[in-house]
ROZABA-801259 format. One record per residue (C-alpha): residue number from 1; x, y, z. Coordinates in pm, 1 decimal, always signed. Last residue first. Layout:
% residues N
+-----+----------+----------+----------+
: num :       c1 :       c2 :       c3 :
+-----+----------+----------+----------+
: NUM :        X :        Y :        Z :
...
+-----+----------+----------+----------+
This chain:
% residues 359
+-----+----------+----------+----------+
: num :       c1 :       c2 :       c3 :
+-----+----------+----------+----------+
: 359 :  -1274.5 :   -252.3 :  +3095.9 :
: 358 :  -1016.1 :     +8.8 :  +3256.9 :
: 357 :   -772.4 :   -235.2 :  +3159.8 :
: 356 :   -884.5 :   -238.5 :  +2760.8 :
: 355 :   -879.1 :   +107.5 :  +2771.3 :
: 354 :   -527.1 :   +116.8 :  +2937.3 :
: 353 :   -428.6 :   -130.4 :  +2623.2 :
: 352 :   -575.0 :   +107.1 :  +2378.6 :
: 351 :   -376.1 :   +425.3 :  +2467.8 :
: 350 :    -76.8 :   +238.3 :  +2518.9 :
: 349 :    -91.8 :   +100.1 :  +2161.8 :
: 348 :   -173.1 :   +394.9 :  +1977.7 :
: 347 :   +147.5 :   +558.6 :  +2182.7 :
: 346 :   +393.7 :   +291.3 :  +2061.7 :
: 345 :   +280.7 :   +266.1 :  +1745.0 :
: 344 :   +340.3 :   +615.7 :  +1694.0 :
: 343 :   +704.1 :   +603.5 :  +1838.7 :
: 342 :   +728.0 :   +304.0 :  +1604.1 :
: 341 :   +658.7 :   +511.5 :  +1353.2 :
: 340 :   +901.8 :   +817.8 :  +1408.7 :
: 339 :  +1199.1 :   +588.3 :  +1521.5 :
: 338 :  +1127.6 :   +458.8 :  +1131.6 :
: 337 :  +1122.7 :   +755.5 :  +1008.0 :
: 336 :  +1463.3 :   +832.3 :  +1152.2 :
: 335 :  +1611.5 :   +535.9 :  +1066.9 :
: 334 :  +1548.1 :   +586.4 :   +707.7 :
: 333 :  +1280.3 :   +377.3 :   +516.6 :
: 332 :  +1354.0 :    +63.1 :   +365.6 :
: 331 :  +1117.0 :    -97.0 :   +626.1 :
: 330 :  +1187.7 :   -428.1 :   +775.6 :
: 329 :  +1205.5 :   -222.1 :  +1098.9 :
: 328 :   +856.5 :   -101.8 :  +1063.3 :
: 327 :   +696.0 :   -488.7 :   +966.1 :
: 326 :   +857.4 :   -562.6 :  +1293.6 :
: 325 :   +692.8 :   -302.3 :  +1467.0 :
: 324 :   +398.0 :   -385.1 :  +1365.3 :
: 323 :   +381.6 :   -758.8 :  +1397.4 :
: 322 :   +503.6 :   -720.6 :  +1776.9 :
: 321 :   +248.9 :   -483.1 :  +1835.7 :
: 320 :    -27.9 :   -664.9 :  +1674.5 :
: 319 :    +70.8 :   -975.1 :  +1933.5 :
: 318 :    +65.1 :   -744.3 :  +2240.1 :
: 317 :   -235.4 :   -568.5 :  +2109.7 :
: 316 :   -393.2 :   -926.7 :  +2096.1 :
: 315 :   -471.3 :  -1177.0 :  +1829.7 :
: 314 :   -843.3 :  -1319.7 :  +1783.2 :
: 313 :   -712.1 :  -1605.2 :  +1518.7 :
: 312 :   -958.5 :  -1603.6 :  +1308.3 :
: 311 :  -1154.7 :  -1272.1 :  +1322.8 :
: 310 :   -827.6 :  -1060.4 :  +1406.7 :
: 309 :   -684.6 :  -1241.0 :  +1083.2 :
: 308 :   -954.3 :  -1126.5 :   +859.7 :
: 307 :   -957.5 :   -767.5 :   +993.2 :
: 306 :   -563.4 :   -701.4 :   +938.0 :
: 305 :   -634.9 :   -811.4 :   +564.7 :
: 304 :   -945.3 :   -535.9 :   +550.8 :
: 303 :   -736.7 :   -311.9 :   +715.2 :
: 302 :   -480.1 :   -349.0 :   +434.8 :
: 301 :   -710.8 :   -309.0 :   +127.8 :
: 300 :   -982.6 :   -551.0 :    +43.7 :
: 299 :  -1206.6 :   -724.9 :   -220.4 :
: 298 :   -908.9 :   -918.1 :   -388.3 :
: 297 :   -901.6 :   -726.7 :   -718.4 :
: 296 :   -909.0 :   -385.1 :   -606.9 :
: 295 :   -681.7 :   -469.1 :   -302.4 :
: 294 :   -351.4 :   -590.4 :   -520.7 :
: 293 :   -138.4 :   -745.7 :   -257.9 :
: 292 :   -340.2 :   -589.1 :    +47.6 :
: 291 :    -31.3 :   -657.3 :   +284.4 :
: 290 :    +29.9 :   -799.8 :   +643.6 :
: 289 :   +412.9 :   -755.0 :   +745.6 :
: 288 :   +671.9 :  -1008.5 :   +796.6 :
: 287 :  +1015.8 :  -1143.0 :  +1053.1 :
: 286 :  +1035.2 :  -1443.5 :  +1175.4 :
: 285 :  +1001.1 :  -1558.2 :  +1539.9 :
: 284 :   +897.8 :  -1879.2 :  +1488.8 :
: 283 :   +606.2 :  -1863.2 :  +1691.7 :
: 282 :   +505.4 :  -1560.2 :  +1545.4 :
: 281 :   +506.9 :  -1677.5 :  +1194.1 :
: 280 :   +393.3 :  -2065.4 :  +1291.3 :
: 279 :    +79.5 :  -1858.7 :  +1406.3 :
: 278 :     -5.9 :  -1701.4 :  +1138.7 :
: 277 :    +46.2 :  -1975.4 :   +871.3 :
: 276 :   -254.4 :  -1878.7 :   +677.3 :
: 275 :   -505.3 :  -2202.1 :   +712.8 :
: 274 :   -766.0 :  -2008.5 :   +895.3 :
: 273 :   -791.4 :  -1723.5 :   +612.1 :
: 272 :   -889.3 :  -2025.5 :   +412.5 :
: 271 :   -807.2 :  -2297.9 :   +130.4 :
: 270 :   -498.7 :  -2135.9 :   +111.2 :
: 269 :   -260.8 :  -2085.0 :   -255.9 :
: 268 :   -661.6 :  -2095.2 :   -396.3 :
: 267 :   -559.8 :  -1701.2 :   -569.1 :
: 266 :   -854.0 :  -1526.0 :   -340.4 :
: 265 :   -741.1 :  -1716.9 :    -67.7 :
: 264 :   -387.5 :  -1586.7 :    -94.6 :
: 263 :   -432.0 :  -1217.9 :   -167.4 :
: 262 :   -654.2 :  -1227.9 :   +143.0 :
: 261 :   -346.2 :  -1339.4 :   +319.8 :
: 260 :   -105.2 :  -1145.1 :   +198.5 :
: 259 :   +257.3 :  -1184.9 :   +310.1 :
: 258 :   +516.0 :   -955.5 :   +271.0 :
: 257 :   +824.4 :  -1169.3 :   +445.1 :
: 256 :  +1108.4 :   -977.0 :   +607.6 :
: 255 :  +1433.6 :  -1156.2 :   +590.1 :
: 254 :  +1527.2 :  -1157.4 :   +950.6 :
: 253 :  +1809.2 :  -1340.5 :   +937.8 :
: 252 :  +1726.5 :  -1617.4 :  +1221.0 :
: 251 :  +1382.1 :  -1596.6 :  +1152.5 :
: 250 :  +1447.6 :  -1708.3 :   +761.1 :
: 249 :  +1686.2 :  -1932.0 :   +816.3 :
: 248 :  +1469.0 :  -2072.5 :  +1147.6 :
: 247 :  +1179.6 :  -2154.9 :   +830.7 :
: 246 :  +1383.7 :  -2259.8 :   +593.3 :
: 245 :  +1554.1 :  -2560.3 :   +883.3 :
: 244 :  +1171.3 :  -2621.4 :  +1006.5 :
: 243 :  +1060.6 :  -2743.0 :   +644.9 :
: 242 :   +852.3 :  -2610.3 :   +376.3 :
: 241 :   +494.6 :  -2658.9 :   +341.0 :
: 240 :   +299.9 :  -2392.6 :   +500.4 :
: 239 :   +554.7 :  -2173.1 :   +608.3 :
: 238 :   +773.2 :  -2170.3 :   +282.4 :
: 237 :   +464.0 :  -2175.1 :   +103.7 :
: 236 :   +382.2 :  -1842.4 :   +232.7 :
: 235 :   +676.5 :  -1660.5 :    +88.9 :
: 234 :   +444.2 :  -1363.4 :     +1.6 :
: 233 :   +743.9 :  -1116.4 :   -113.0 :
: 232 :  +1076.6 :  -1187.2 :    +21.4 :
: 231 :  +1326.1 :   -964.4 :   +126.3 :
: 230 :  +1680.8 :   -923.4 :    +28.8 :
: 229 :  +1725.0 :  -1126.4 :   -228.5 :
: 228 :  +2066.2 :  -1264.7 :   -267.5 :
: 227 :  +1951.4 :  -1407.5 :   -602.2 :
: 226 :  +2102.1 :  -1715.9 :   -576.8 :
: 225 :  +2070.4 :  -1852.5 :   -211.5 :
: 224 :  +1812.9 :  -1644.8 :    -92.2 :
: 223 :  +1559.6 :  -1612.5 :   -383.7 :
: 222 :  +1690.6 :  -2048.8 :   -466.1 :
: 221 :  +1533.4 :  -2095.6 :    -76.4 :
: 220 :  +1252.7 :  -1929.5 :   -146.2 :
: 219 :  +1167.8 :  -2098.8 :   -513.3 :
: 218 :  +1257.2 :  -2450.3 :   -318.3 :
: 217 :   +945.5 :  -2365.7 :    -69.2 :
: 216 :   +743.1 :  -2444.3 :   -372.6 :
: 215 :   +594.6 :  -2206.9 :   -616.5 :
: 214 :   +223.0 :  -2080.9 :   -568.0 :
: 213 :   +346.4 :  -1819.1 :   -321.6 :
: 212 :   +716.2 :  -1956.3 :   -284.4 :
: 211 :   +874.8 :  -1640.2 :   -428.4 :
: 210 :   +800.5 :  -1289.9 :   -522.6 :
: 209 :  +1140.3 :  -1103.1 :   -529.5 :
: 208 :  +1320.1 :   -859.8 :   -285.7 :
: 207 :  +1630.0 :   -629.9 :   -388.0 :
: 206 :  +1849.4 :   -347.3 :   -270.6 :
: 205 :  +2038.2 :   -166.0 :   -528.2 :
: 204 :  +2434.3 :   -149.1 :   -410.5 :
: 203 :  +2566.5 :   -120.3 :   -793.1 :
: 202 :  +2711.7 :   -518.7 :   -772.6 :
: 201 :  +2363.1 :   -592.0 :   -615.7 :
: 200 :  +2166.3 :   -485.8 :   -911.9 :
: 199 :  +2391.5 :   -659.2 :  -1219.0 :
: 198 :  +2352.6 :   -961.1 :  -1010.9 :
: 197 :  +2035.9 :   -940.7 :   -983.1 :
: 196 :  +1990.9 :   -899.8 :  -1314.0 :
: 195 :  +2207.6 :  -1177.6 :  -1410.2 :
: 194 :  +2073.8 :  -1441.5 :  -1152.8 :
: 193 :  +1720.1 :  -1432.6 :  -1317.0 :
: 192 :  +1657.0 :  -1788.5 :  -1463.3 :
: 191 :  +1790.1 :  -1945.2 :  -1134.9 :
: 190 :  +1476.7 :  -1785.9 :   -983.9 :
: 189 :  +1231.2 :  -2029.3 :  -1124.1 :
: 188 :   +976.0 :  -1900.3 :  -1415.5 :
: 187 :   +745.7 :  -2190.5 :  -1502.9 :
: 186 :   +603.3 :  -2176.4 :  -1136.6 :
: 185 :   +603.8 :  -1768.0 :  -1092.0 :
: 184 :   +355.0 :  -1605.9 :  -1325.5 :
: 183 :   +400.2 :  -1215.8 :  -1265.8 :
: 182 :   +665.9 :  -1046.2 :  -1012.3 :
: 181 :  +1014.8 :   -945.8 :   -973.0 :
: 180 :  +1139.7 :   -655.1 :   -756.4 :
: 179 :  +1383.7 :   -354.5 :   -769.2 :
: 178 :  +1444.9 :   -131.2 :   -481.7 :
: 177 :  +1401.1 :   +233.1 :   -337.6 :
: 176 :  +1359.2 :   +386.6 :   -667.8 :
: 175 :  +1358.6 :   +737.3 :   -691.2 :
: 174 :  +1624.2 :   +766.6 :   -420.9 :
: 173 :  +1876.3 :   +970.5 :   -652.4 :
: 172 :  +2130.3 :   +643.4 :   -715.5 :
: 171 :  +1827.3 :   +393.1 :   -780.2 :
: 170 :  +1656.5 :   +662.1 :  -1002.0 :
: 169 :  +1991.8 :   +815.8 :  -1223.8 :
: 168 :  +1843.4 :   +748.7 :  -1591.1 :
: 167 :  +2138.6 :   +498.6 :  -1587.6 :
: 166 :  +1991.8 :   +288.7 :  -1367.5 :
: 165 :  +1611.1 :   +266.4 :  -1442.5 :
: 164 :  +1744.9 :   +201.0 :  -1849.7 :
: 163 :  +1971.1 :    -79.7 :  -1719.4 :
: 162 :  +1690.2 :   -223.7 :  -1525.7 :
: 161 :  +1429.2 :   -221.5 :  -1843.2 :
: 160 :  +1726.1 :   -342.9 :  -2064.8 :
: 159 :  +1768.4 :   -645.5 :  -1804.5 :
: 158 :  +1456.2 :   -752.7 :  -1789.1 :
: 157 :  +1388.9 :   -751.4 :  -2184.3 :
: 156 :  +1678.9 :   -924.7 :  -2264.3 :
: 155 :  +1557.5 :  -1203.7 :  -1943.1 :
: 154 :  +1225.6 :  -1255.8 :  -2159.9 :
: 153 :   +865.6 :  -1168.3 :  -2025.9 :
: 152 :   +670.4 :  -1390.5 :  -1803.3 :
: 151 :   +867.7 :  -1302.6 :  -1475.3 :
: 150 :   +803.6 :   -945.4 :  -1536.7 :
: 149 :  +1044.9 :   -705.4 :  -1392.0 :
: 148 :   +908.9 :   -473.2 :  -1048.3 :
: 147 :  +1031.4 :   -178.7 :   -994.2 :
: 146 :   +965.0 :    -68.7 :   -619.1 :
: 145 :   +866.0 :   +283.2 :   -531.4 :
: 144 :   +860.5 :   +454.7 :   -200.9 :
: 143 :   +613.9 :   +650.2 :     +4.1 :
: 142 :   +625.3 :   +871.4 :   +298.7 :
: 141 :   +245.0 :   +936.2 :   +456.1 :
: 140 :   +181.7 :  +1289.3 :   +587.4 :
: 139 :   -144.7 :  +1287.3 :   +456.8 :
: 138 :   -166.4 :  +1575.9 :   +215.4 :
: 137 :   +186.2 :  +1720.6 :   +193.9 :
: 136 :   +306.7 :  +1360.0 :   +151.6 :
: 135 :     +7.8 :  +1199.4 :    -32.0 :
: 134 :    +72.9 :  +1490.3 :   -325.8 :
: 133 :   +437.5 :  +1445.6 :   -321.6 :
: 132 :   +387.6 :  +1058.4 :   -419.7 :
: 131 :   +104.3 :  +1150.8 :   -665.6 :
: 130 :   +349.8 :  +1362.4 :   -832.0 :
: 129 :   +632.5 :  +1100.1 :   -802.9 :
: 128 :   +394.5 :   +896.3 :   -929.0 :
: 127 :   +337.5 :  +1044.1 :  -1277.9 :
: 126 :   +779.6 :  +1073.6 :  -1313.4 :
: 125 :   +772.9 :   +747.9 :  -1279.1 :
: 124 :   +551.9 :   +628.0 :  -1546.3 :
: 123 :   +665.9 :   +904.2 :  -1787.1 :
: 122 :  +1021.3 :   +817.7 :  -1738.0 :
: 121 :   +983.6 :   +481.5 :  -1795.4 :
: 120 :   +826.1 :   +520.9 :  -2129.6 :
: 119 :   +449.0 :   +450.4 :  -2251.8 :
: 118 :   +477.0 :   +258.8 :  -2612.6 :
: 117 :   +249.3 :    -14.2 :  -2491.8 :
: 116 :   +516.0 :   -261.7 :  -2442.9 :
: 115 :   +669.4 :    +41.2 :  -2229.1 :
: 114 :   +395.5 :     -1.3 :  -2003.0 :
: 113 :   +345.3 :   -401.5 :  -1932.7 :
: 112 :   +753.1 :   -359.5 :  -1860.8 :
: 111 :   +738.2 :    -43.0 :  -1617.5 :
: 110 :   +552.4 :   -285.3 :  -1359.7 :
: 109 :   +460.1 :   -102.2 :  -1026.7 :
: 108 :   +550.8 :   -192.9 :   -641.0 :
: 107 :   +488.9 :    -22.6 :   -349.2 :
: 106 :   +686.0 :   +100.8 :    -63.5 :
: 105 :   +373.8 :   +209.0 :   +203.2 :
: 104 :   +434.1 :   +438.0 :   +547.3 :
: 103 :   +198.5 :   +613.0 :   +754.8 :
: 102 :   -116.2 :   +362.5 :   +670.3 :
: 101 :   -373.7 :   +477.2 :   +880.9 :
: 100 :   -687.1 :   +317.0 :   +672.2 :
:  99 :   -776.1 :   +650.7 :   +549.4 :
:  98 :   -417.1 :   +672.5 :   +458.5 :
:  97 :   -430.5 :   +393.6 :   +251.6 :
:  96 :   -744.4 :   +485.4 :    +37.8 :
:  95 :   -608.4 :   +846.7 :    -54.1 :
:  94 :   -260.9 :   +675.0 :   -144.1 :
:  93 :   -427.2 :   +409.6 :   -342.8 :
:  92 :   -637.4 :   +695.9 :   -516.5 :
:  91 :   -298.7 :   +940.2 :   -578.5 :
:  90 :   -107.6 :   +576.7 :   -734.0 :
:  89 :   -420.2 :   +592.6 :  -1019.9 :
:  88 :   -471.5 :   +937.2 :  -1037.1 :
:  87 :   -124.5 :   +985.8 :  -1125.7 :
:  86 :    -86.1 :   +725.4 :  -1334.2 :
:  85 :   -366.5 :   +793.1 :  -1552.2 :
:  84 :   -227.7 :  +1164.7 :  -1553.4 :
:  83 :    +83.4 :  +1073.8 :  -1720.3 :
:  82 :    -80.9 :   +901.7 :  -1964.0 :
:  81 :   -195.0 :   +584.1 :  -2130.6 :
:  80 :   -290.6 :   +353.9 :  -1792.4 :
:  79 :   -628.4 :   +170.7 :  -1994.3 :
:  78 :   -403.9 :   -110.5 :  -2042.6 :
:  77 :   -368.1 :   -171.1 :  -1722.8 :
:  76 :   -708.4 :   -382.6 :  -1676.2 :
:  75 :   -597.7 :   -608.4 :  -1964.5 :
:  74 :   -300.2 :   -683.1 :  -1758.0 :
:  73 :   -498.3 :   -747.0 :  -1406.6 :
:  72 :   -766.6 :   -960.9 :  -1587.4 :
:  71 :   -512.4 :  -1224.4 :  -1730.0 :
:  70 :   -296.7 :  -1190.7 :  -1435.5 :
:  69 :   -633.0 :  -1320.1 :  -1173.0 :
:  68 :   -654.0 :  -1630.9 :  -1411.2 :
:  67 :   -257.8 :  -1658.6 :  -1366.2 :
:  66 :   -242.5 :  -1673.6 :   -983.1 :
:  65 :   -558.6 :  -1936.9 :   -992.4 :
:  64 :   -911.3 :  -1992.8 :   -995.3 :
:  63 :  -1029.8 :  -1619.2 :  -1001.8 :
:  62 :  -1399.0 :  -1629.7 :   -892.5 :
:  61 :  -1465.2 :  -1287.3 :   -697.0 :
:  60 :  -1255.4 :  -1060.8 :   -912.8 :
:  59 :  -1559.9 :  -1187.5 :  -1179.9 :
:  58 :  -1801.6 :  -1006.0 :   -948.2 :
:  57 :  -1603.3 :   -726.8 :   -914.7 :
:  56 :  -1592.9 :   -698.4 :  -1304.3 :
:  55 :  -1988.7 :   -738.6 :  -1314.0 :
:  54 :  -2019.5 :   -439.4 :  -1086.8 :
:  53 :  -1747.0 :   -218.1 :  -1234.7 :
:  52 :  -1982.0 :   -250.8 :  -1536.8 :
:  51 :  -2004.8 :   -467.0 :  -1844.9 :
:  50 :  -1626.3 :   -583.2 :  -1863.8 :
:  49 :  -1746.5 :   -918.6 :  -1659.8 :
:  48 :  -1935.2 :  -1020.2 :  -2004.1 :
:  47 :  -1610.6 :  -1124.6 :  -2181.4 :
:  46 :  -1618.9 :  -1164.7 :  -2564.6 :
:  45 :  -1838.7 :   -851.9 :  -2595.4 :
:  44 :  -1667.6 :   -667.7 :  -2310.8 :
:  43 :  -1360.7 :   -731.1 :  -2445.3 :
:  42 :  -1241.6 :   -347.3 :  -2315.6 :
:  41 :  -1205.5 :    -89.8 :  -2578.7 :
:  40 :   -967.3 :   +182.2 :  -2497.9 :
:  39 :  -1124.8 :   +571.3 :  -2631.7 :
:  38 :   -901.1 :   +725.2 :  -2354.4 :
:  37 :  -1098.6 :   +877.7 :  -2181.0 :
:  36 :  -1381.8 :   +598.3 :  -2178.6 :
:  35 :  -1129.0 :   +344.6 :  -2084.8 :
:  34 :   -994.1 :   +584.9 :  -1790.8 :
:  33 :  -1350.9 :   +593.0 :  -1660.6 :
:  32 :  -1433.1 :   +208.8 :  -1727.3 :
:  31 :  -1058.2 :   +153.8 :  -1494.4 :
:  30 :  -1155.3 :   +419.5 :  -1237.3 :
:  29 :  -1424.1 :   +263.4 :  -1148.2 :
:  28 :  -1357.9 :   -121.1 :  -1126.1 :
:  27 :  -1087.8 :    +24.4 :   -902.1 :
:  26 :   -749.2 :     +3.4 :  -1004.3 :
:  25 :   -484.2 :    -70.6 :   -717.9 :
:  24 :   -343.4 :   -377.7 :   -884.5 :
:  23 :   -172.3 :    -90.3 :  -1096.6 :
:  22 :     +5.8 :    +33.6 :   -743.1 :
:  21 :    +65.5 :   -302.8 :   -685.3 :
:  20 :    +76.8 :   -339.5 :   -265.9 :
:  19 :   +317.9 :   -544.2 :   -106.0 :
:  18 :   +519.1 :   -338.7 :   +166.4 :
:  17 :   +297.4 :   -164.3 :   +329.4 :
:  16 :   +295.7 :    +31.1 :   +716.1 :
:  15 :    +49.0 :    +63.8 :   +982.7 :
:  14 :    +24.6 :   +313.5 :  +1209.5 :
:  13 :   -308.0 :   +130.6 :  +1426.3 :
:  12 :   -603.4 :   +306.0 :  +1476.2 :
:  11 :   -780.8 :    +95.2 :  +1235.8 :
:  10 :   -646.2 :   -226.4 :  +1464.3 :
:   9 :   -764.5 :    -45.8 :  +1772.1 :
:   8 :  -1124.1 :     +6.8 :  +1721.8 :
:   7 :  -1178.7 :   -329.5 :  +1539.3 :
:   6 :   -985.5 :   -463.6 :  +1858.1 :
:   5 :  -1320.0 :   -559.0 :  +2032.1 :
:   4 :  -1417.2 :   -779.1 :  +1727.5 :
:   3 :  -1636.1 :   -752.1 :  +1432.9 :
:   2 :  -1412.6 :   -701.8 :  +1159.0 :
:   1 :  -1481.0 :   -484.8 :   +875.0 :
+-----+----------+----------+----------+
């Protein structure tokens, strides 16, 4: 935790998430547990880090690249067998959320690793809607679910996984708030997905995508133009390398970026917490939220992220304000919940700026 002033304040804070991997959620813990339960063996004799939780944290702390962090995330998933796995597993992130304040989180999963495995759709979905229920009555935190597609796998594949989603009713009933796309992104441009978005925004299903987070700013700009994505997830590159014309497109539309900054040091797309674009984001004026990407993997959920930037770039209320309440009205929550969290906001951060005065 950070060791500011604002440490108070920023856990405090409502916060909401809109990058988070529900199976990038899987604690060293619960992944040996779920093993053991379900009689999975782990490569612990070819791969050491498979030990203990502690030797697998360990490892999470040396991942060279976005793909050297997949290899470990997909192997960790395969433990996920039944309903209950999945379950526990969104229930924990929940649990772990909340404690951090978080009133509001749309997360993603990916129904493609499971149904490989011989696990259906409906089982995956119908598990977190359990856990989803559960955080509501127990924490008062609303939740929605984004389907993510695999970059890595074919477009057939893609498109029978969305077709499935849609006629089994879960865009049109609310189950699914949105679909996404995510795994290895350089070999995979967004030109190669066109149909399936397509296909989504001719039946009125919103979409986001991962782009530009070890792509270039190009992979951004082909999200917008091509894919009509709605949102973009991480997006950092087109801050730290793409030009001023992407960057007052993206302000000027309010496309809301999900950026991750511990996410990104922990994948080498920043050399640094102090080379995240921060500032260039507020100057700009565009629109994003801080995330936790896939916390049991990068050492830290979404306080953690909020921590790391208060330590480098010492923000103030003001500044957290503005980030929050943007990162609310990106939301693809109803207007009412949303009036609800700002409201919140608003009163967490009057009570901490007449400390600060009275200081």
């Amino acid at each position: 935790m950070c060791n500011t002033p604002l440490h108070g304040f920023l856990a405090a804070l409502p916060k909401v998430e809109h990058h988070m991997h529900l199976e990038g959620s899987l604690e060293p813990e619960l992944l040996l547990e779920l093993a053991a339960k379900n009689g999975i063996t782990l490569p612990a004799s070819a791969d050491p880090a498979f030990v203990s939780a502690e030797s697998l944290r360990g490892r999470y702390e040396e991942f060279r690249n976005l793909d050297d962090f997949l290899g470990y995330y997909y192997i960790g998933m395969s433990v996920l067998i039944d309903g209950s796995d999945f379950e526990a597993l969104a229930y924990a992130y929940f649990a772990k959320a909340a404690s951090q304040n978080v009133r509001h989180a749309e997360v993603f999963f990916d129904p493609q690793a499971h149904e490989s495995r011989g696990i259906t759709l409906s089982t995956v979905v119908t598990s977190f809607k359990k856990a989803q229920a559960r955080a509501e009555a127990d924490f008062g935190m609303t939740t929605q679910l984004i389907m993510c597609l695999l970059r890595h796998l074919p477009l057939s594949g893609a498109m029978e996984t969305f077709t499935r989603a849609k006629d089994a009713g879960y865009f049109a009933d609310g189950t699914l708030a949105a679909i996404g796309m995510d795994s290895s992104e350089i070999p995979f441009p967004p030109p190669m997905w066109t149909s399936v978005y397509n296909a989504a925004k001719e039946s009125a299903i919103r979409r986001t995508v991962h782009a530009g987070e070890e792509g270039p700013p190009l992979y951004v700009t082909q999200a917008l133009d091509l894919l009509d994505a709605q949102r973009i997830d991480h997006g950092i590159r087109a801050l730290t390398e793409g030009d001023d014309a992407l960057v007052r497109r993206l302000a000027s539309s309010k496309t809301l970026l999900t950026m991750c900054p511990l996410s990104n040091v922990k994948l080498n797309c920043i050399s640094s917490i102090s080379s995240f674009p921060l500032r260039r984001l507020i100057d700009a004026g565009v629109r994003f939220s801080i995330n936790s990407d896939d916390p049991a993997y990068f050492g830290g959920y979404i306080l953690e992220n909020y921590c790391a930037l208060q330590e480098v770039f010492d923000l103030s209320i003001r500044d957290w304000e503005i980030i929050t309440k943007g990162a609310v009205i990106g939301s693809w929550c109803v207007e009412e919940r949303k009036d609800q969290l700002l409201s919140e906001i608003e009163d967490i951060v009057n009570v901490w700026g007449r400390k600060f005065e009275e200081q």
